[in-house]
N, C-alpha and C positions, 0 to 999 in steps of 0.2 A: 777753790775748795779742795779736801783732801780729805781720805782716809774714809774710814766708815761712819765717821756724821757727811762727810759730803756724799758719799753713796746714797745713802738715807733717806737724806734731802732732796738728791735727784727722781728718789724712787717716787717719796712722797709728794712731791710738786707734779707730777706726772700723771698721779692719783687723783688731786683734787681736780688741776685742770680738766683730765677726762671726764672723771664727775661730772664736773658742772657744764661741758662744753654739751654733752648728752642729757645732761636736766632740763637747759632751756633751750638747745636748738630744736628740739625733737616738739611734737602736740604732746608731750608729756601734761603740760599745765591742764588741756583741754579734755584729760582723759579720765586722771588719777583723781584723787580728794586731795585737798590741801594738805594734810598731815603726811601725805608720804612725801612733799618738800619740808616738812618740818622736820621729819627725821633725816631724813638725807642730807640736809642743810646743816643740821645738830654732826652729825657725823662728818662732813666736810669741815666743819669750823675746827673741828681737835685737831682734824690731819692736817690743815693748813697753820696751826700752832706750834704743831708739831713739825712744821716744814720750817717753819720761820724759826725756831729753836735750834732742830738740826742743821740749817746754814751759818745759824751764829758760831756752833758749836765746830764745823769742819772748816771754817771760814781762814784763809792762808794772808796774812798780812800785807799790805799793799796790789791785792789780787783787785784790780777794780770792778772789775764781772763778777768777781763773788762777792765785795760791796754793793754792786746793784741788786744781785740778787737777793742781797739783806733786804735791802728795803722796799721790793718788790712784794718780798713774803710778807715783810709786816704787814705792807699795804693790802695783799690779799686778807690775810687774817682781820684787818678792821673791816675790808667792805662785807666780807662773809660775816662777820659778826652782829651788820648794820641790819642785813637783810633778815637773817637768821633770827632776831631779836622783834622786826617787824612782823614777821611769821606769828610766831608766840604771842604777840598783842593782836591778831588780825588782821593787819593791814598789808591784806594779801598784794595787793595792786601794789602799793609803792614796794614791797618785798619784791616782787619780779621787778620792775624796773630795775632797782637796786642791784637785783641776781645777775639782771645782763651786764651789770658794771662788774663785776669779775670775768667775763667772758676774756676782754682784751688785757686785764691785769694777768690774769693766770697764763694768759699765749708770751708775754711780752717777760713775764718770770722765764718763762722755759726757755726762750728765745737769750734771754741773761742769760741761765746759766749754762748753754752751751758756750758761749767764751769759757767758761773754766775748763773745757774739753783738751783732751793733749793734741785731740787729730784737727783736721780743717772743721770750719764753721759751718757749712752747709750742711753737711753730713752729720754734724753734731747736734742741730737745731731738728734734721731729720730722726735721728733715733728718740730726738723726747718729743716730739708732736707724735711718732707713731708707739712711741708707749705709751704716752697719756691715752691714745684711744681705747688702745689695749688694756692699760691696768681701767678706764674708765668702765667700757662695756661690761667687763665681770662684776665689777663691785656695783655697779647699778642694776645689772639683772640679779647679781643675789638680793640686792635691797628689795629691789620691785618682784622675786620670788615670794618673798615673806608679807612682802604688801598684802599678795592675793588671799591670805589668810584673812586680812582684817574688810576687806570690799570685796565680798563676794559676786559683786554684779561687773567684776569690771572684764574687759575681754581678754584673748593673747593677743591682741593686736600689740601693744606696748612691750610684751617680753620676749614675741617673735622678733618684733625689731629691733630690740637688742641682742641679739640671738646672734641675728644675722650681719649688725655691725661688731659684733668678736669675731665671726669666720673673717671680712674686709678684713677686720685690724689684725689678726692673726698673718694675712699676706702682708700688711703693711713691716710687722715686726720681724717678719723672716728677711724681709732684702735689710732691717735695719741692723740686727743681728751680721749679717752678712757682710754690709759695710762695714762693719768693727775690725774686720778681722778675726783672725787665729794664732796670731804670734802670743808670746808667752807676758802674762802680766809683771808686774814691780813686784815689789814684796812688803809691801807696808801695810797690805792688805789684813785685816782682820780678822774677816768673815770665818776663813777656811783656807787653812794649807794646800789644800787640792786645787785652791781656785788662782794658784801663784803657779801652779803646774803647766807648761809650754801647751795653752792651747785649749787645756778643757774648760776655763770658764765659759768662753765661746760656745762649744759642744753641750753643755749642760745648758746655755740658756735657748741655743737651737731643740737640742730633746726638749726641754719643756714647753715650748712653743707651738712645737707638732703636738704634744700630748695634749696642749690647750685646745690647737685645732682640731683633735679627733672627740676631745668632752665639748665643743660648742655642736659637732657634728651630732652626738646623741643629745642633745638639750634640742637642737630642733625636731630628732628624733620622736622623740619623747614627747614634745607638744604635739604631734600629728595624733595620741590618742585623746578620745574624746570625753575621760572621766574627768572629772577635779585634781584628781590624784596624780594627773600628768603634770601639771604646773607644779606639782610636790616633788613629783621627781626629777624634772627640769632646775630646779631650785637648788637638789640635793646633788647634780652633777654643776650648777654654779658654785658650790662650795668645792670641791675639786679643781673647778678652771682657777679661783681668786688663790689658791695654794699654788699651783702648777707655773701661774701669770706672776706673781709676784717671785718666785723661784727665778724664773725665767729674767727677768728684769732685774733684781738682785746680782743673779751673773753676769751680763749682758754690761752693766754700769761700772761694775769693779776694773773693768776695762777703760773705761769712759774717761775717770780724771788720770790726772802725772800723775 
């Protein structure tokens, strides 16, 4: 893959696996109401269409790791659509089974598309397993911030702990950052002139990385008070970290392919 649909692609496969690796390894099911896996589930299916679109689209001819990742995405995009679909009719029980069958499709995509990587593999496979958790934790504690509006009865148990798996992924994506490098990117890049510049793509996805660990530091903050009003404003600095974290990963990848 290449260019800014393989950017994209990277970012968004990274997205959905965290998601889903955080929906159903976590007692989320044992916690929440069924409807906040329908939304979430609803929301994962576009980004995974979206993932599988933007692979077609950055995909480099004869790249066979960005052939597998083709059809890695599709295959995510139909089993998330399987589940996602059994949600909406009820049929909660085989929708989680189903849900766990993207668990090893979504690791085994990221694992693809590090082959498309310009550095060695391990290192490669390491920076999208620790952004997936990374872009996963924000984007599921803003979801499950907004939950708290519709299920009043439910506790912080569920949004502390994702709280506290973005601080983890926050150290996870500073060493993967770090592994990237600081030398200067290619130029084919899209995004931003500045991010072809000797060095600061790096820099800017390290700044936004801290900035995400200091907004996860006041979201725990913030839940230690005891109105309602706290999981509002916990919510309102997730909306913060999912800008700061996707910034961060945006730069961070523009490095990633040739």
């Amino acid at each position: 893959m290449s260019g800014p649909a393989g950017v994209t692609a990277l970012v968004l496969a990274e997205t959905v696996a965290g998601c889903l690796w955080l929906l159903f390894l976590t007692p989320l099911w044992a916690e929440v109401r069924r409807g906040f896996f329908t939304l979430t589930g609803s929301i994962v299916l576009a980004l995974s269409a979206a993932t599988w679109f933007s692979v077609r689209a950055g995909l480099v001819e004869g790249e066979r790791a960005g052939t597998c990742s083709l059809r890695l995405a599709a295959a995510l995009t139909l089993v998330n659509l399987v589940w996602v679909v059994l949600m909406y009719a009820k049929k909660h029980v085989p929708a989680r089974v189903v849900g766990f069958a993207t668990l090893p499709v979504s690791a085994a995509l990221l694992l693809a598309m590090a082959g498309t990587a310009e550095g060695s593999y391990p290192v490669a496979a390491f920076q999208l397993l620790a952004g997936a958790a990374f872009l996963g934790a924000v984007t599921d504690g803003l979801l499950l911030g907004h939950w708290y509006l519709t299920d009043r009865g439910l506790t912080r148990a569920p949004i502390e702990r994702l709280t506290l798996a973005l601080i983890i992924a926050t150290g996870f994506e500073v060493v993967a950052v770090l592994l990237g490098g600081f030398g200067p990117t290619g130029d084919d890049t899209q995004f931003n002139p500045l991010l072809t510049s000797a060095g600061l793509a790096a820099w800017i996805a390290l700044g936004m990385v801290a900035t995400t660990a200091l907004i996860a530091f006041l979201i725990r903050a913030a839940l230690k008070g005891e109105r309602s009003s706290a999981v509002q404003a916990a919510t309102g600095f997730f909306y913060l970290a999912v800008i700061t974290a996707l910034t961060a990963e945006f730069a961070a990848k523009v490095r990633f392919l040739p």
